[in-house]
N, C-alpha and C positions, 0 to 999 in steps of 0.2 A: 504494500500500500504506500509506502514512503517513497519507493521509486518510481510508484505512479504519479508523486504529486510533485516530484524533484523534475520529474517529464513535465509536468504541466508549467509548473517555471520554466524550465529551458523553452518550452514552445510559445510561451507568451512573450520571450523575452528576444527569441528570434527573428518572429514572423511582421514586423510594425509595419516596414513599406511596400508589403505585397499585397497586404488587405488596409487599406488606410483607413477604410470607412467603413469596416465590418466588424458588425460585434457589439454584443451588452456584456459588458464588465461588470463583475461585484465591486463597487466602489471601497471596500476594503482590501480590494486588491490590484487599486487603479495606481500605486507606486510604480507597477510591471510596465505601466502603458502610458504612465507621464513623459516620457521623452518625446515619445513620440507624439505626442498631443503640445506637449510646447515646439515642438518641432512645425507643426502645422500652424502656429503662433498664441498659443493658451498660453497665458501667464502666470499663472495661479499654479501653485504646488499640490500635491497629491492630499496634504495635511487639510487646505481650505476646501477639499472635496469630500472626506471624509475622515473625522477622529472621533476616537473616543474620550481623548483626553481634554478638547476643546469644543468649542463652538463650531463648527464648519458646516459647508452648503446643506448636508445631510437632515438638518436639524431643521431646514425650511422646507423641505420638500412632503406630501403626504400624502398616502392611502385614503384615496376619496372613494366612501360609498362603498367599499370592498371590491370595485373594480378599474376606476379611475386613477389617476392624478392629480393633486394639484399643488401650489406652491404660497405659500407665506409672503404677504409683502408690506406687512407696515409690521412696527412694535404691538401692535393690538392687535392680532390673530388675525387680520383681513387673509383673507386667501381667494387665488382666483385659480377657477376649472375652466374647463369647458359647458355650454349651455349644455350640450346631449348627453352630459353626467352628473348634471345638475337636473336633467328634466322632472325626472321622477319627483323629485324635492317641489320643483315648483307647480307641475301636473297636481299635487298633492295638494296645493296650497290654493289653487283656481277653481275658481267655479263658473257659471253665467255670468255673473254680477261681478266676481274679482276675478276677470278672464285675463292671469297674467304671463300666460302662454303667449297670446295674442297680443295683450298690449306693453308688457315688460312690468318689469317693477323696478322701482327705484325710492330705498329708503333714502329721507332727506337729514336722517338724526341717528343714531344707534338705539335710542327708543324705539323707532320705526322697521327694526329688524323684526322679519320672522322666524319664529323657533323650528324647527323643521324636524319632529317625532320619528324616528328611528333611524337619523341621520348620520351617520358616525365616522370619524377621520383617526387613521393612528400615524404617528411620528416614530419612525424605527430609532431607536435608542441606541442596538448595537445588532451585531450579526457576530455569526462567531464559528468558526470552524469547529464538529463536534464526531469527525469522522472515528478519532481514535476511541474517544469514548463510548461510542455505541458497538465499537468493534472488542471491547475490554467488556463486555457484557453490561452496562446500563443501560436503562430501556429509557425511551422516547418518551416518554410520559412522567418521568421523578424529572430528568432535564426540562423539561418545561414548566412541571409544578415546581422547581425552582427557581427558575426565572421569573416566573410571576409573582413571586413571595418580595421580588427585588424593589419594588415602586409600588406606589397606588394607580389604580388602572393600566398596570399591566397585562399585556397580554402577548403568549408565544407560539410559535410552528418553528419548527423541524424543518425542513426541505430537502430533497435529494437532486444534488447536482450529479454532471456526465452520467444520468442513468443508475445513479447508485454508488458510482463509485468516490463521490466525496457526500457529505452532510453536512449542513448549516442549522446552526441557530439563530432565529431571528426576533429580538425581543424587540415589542411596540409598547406604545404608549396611547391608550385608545380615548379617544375625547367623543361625548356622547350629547353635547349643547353645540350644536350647528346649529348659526341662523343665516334666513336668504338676507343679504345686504342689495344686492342689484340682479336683475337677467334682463337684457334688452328684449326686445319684441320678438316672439319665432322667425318674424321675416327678418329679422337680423341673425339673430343666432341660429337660425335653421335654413339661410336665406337659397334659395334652391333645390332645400329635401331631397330629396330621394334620386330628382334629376341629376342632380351635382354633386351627390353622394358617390366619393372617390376618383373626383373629377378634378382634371387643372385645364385651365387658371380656375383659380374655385374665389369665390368673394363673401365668402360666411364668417360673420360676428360668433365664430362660435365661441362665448367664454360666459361666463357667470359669477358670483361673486357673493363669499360667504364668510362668519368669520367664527370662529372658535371660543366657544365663552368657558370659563374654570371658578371654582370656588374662590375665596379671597387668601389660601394660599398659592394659587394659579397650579391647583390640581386637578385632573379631570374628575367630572361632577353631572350627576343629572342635571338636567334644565332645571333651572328656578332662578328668577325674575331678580336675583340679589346677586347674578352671579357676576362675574367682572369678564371683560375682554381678555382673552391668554397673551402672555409677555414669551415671545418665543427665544429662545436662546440665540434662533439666528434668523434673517428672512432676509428676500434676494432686493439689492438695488436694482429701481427700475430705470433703464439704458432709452432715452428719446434720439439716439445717436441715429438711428438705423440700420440698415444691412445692404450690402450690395457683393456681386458675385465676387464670389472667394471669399468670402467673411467665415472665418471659424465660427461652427457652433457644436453646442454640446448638449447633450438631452439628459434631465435629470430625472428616471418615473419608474413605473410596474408596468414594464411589460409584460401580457399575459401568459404568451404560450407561441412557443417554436417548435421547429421539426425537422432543426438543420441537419439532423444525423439519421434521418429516416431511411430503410432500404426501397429498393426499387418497386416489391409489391405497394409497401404504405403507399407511395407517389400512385401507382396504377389506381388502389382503392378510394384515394382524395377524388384523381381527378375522372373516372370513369364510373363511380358506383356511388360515394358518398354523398361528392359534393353535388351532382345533375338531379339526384333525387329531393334533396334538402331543398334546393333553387326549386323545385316544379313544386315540392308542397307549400312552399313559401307563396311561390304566386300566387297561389290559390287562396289562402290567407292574404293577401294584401289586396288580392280586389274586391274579396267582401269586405272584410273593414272599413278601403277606400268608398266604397262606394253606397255601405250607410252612411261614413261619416260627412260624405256631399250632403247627403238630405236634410242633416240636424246639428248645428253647431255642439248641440249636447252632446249632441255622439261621438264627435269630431276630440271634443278637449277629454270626453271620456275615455276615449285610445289614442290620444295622442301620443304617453306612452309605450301604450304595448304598441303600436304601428313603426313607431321609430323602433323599437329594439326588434321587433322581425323584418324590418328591411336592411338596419345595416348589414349583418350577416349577410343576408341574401343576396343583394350586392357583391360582396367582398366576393362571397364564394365565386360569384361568375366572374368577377376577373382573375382570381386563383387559378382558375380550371384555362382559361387562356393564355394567363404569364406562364403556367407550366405546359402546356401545347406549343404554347411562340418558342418557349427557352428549350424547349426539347430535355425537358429534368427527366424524364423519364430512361429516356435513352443512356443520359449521362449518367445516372445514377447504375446502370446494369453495364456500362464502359466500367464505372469506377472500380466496383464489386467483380469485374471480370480478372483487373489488374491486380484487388489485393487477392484473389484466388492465383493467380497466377507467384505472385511473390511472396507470399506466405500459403502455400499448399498444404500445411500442418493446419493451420487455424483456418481451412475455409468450411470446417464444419460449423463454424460460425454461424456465417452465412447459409448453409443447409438447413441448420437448426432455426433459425428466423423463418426459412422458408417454410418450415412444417409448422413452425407454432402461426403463423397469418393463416395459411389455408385451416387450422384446427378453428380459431376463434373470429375470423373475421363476419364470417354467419351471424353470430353470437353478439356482435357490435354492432352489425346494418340493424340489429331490432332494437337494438337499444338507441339509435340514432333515429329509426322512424318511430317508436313509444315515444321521446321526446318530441319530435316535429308534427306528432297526430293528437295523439292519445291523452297527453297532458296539456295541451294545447286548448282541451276544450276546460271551459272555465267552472261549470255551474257544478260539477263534482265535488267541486273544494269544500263548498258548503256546509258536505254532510260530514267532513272533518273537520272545520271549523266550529260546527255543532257540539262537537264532542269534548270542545275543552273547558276543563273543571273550574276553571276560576272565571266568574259568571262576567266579570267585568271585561274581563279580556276580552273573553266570548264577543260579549255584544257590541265591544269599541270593533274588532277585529267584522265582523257579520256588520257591519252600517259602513266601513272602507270599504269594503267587496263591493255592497251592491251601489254603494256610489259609482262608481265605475266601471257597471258591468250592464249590459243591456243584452235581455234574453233573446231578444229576434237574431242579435248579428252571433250569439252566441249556438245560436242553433243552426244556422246558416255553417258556420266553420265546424260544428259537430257533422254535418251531413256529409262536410265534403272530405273532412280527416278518419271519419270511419269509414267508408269506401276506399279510401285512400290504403287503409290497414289491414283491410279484407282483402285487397288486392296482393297488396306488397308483402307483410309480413308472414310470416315462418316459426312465429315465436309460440311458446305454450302456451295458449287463452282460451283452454277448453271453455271458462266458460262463459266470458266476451263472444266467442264463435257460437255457443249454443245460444246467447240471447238472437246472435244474429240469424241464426237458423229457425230460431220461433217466429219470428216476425217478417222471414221472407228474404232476408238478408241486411246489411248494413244501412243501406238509404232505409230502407223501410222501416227497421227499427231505429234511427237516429230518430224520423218524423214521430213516430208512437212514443217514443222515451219523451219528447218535448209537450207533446199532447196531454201528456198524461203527468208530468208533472207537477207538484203547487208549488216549486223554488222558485220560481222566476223573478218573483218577485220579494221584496224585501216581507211585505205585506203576506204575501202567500207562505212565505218561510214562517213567521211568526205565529200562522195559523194550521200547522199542517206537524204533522208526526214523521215525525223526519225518517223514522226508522222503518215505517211502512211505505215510503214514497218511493218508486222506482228508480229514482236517483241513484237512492242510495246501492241498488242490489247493481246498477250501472259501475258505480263508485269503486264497490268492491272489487269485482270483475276487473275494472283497471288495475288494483292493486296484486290482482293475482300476475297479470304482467310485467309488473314492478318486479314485484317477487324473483319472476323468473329473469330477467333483464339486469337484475343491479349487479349480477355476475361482473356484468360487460362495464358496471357505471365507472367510467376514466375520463380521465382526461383527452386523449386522443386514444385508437385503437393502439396505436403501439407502445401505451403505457400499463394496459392489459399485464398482469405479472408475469402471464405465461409464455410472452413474447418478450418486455421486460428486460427478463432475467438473462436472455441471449445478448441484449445490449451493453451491460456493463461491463461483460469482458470484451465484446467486439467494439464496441468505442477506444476499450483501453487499448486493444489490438491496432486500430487506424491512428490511435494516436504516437505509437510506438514505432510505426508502418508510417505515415505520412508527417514527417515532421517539415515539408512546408505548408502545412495549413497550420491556420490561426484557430485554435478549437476553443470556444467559449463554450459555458454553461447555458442551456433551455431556457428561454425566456420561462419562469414558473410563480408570476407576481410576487416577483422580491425585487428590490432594490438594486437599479440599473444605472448604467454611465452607457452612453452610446455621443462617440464625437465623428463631427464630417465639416461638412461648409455649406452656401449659401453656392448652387449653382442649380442652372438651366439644364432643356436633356434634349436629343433628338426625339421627339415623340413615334417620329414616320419621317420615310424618305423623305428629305427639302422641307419638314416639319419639324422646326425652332422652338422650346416655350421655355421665354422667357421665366427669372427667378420671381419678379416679383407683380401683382394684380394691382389694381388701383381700384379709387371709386368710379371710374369712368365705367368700367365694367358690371359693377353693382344699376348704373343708369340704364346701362342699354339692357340689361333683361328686366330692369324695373315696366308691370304689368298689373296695374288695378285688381286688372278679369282674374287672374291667378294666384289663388291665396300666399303658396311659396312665394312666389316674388313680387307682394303688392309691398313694399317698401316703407314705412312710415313718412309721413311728410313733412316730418320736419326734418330727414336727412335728403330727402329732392330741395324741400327748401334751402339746407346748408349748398348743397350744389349750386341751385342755381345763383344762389346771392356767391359763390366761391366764400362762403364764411365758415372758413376750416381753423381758424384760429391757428394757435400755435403747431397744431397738427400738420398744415398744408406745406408740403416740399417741391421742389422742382423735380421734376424726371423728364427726362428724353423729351425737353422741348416745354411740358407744361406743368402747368401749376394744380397739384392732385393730391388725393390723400391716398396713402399706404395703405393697403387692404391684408393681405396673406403671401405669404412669401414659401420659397421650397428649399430644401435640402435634403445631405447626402445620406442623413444620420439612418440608420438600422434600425427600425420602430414596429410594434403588432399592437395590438389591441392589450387596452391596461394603460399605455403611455399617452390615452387619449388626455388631453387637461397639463400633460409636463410641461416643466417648465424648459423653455429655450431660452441656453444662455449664451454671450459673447465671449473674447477671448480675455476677459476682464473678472468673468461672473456675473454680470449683470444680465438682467433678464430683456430680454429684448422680441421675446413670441411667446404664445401658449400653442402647444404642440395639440392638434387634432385630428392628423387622417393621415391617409398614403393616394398617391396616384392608384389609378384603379392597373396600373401595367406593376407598380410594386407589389400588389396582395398577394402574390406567391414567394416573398421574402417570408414568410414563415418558413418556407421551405427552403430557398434556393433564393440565395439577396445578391444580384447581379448591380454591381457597381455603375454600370452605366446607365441603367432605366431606372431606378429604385431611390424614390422620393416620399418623403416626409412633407404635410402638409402643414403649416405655422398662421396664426394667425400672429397678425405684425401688431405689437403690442400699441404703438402710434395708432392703430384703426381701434383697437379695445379704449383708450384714452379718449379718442376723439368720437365713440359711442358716451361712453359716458356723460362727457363735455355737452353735446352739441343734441343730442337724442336725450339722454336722459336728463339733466340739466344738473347731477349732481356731481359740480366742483371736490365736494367737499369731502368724496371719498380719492380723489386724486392728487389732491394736497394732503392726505394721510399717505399715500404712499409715497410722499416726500419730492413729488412732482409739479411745477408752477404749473400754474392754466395761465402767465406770462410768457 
């Protein structure tokens, strides 16, 4: 094990100018890759990006929401995300009457913050390498009831990097008083939805803005109205300098999840079986939704969230399934594996062994990946577990959230077409899911009968109805018996399955030993990342140029009344036409515009939505949001040339503030003149 990790220094310490802009680093082991990052012009030492001993970048950065990022920017816990991981928060917070999806919010006082009920942000305290000790026989579970015993509101995971062959402890610090401070309007922060979703040039406000409250020893604390703003150890100066191509940048956040070391079957199963299926049940979902949510504004702010979280994915996957057809990973991936067969002829049972364990379980995974995309998809099941819980309070706060936001007709609509959908597709044990379907003539027939016969529908009808006799519930169960049979499969990706697994952490260690010119980093697995590149443009397509950086010129020309996505607010057409950009407004290539979102080179997946982007200084100068849609198979295969990081330019988040919302007075907190 020692000379496994003495290799993973030699290999980090070799490989800086072959991959310059590949890679998330554990920022406690970004000393290996400071050279090379001052080398590309960072100033800053490895100390003011991550200590233990002091204050550094680490300490401003945080775990949004449990899947997000975001970043600390005044002395008083302000912190800014992204809107589309903010949504749920503000989704939460809206109704008809305070529809502030639609019209934004903008508190004018810290009085005027809202609390936002099951909100929660954690600060990584420390990480810590823990490989020897669980190899000396202590178990996962006294190392983390340790760790947590260390601080109030703590809280810890374990993580397994290369596959298993090292272990991390990662201690947080979890704060549970998040209030909303600001979200611009969706046409700003969602400006383009779904169209523009994983698109460049792209001209979306996507940021939001919240801020951290703590007891009056600035310890984390439930909500209550006495609590005080948090004094963070450290939060990022914000940079009005700008960016222009070649500008060092660095990404500070949780990326979710990679698959750079996958074999050749994983790549087939992505992109021929998992990800065409996922995309086809998705459309089918998004145009019932879409197309209540035209008829009823209620319905509209009713799934607002759930519509945004099953299209990003669906999205992403269809450019996945393309960047890996354009890059030919497939092929490349059964080259690579031909070669180390060939130069290690001992260990290509490796490779054999992978083969047998994906053909064993991959079955076992497509049902667990269509139970998710069908089965649990439909909503009005929840209920009858909902029902069941024993503290009466909870019960009912929890059953009057549900049917807020849940509307039986669009609910039965996607029940009709996700059970067909299952009946078709699956393979999995539901004797007796398939027996309801066999009583009633089949899936369609019985989804129509299950809704017919219902009394859930309603809030009202729940409250008068015996839950335990209502066909729901015998529906309910019947999914559960799939569950059952499926959580075999429940992973993270298929190839984290144990029983595939267990072939990778000697075959990584093997490729690592075997290919010492690659740069091998740890799984993107929501821990704490460093991903550095620069501010440049790409060939999109033959004699196809795009430019680094969008303007508001751009946000004009798709501005469209008719089009909810891109009906604009009028007071940022007004800022245009009067050019009254205040301090915001810069010269580019001839005119006088304001900075929208800008691109780079930096290594990014989902989790690093909200990071912060910082300059060669540390100062924050973007909040990181998305990829080109020709990047989205950088999960897999991050090809230096096409593979961009989408920024919004933190001068367009100022100048929403400013000019859209009219609140100066959280931008002079974050130590920035509106001079």
């Amino acid at each position: 094990m020692k000379r496994f990790f003495i290799l993973v220094a030699l290999l980090l310490a070799t490989t800086f100018s072959a991959f310059a802009d590949k890679g998330m680093w554990l920022p406690s082991l970004i000393a290996s890759r400071i050279d090379d990052m001052k080398a590309k012009g960072f100033k800053l030492d490895a100390e003011d990006i991550y200590s233990i001993n002091q204050a550094s970048l680490k300490d401003a950065v945080v775990l949004f929401d449990g899947g997000c990022t975001g970043e600390i920017v005044s002395n008083e816990g302000l912190l800014i995300t992204n809107h589309h991981c903010g949504y749920d928060a503000i989704q939460a917070l809206s109704s008809v009457e305070h529809d502030y999806l639609t019209n934004g919010f903008w508190a004018m006082s810290k009085e005027e913050e809202l609390p936002c009920p099951g909100l929660k942000v954690h600060i990584l305290v420390r990480m810590e390498e823990v490989t020897d000790r669980i190899a000396k026989g202590e178990k996962v579970e006294k190392i983390i009831a340790k760790a947590k015993k260390e601080g109030k509101g703590y809280v810890a995971k374990v993580e397994q990097l290369y596959y298993g062959n090292q272990a991390y402890l990662f201690v947080y610090r979890e704060f549970s008083d998040v209030r909303l401070v600001a979200a611009p309007p969706t046409t700003i922060g969602k400006f383009g939805a779904d169209n523009d979703n994983w698109i460049w040039p792209r001209h979306t406000g996507d940021f939001s803005i919240f801020r951290i409250y703590v007891n009056g020893k600035n310890e984390p604390a439930a909500y209550n109205a006495n609590n005080k703003p948090y004094t963070p150890a450290r939060h990022f100066k914000v940079s009005t300098e700008g960016v222009k191509e070649g500008d060092f940048t660095m990404i500070y956040g949780f990326p979710g999840n990679t698959q750079e070391y996958i074999t050749s079957d994983a790549v087939k199963y992505i992109a021929e079986k998992s990800d065409p299926t996922k995309i086809e049940l998705r459309t089918q979902r998004l145009d019932i939704i879409g197309a209540a949510q035209k008829l009823s504004p209620k319905t509209r702010i009713k799934y607002a969230a759930k519509q945004a979280s099953i299209a990003n994915a669906w999205k992403k996957w269809q450019g996945e399934v393309k960047g890996i057809n354009r890059l030919g990973t497939y092929s490349k991936k059964l080259d690579y594996e031909a070669r180390f067969r060939q130069d290690n002829p001992e260990k290509a049972y490796l490779l054999d062994s992978l083969e047998a364990a994906y053909a064993k379980n991959m079955e076992g995974y497509f049902n667990y990946e269509l139970f998710n995309e069908t089965l649990r998809g439909i909503e009005l099941q929840q209920v009858v577990f909902l029902a069941a819980e024993k503290d009466a309070a909870k019960r009912d706060a929890d059953i009057e959230r549900f049917y807020k936001d849940f509307d039986v007709n669009v609910d039965r609509e996607l029940a009709v077409a996700m059970l067909k959908a299952y009946e078709e597709l699956a393979t999995a044990d539901a004797v007796s899911l398939r027996r309801l379907f066999a009583q009633h003539g089949g899936a369609e027939r019985y989804a129509n009968w299950l809704y017919n016969n219902t009394k859930l529908g309603t809030l009202e009808g729940f409250k008068a109805t015996n839950i335990a006799a209502d066909p729901m519930t015998e529906f309910a169960h019947a999914v559960v018996e799939v569950q059952m049979y499926v959580k075999q499969f429940a992973y993270r990706n298929l190839s984290n399955i144990p029983d595939i697994q267990r072939w990778y952490q000697p075959y990584v260690k093997a490729l690592m030993e075997w290919d010492t010119e690659r740069a091998f980093f740890p799984d993107a697995n929501l821990t704490l990342r460093v991903a550095y590149g620069k501010v440049a443009g790409y060939e999109y397509a033959d004699a196809v140029w795009h430019n680094p950086q969008s303007t508001i010129e751009g946000i004009i020309a798709k501005d469209n009344p008719e089009i909810y996505d891109y009906n604009v607010p009028q007071a940022l057409r007004d800022a245009y036409a009067k050019k009254d950009y205040g301090r915001w407004g810069i010269e580019l290539n001839g005119k006088y515009t304001v900075p929208v979102c800008f691109i780079a080179t930096n290594h990014t997946t989902g989790g690093n939505s909200g990071s912060p982007v910082i300059n060669a200084n540390g100062e924050l100068i973007g909040v990181n949001f998305d990829r080109t849609w020709l990047s989205t198979m950088s999960d897999i295969e991050f090809d230096e040339t096409l593979c961009r990081n989408i920024i919004c330019d933190i001068r367009y988040v100022l100048f929403v503030v400013d000019k859209v919302g009219g609140a100066g007075w959280i931008i002079e907190e974050m130590g920035v003149s509106l001079e």
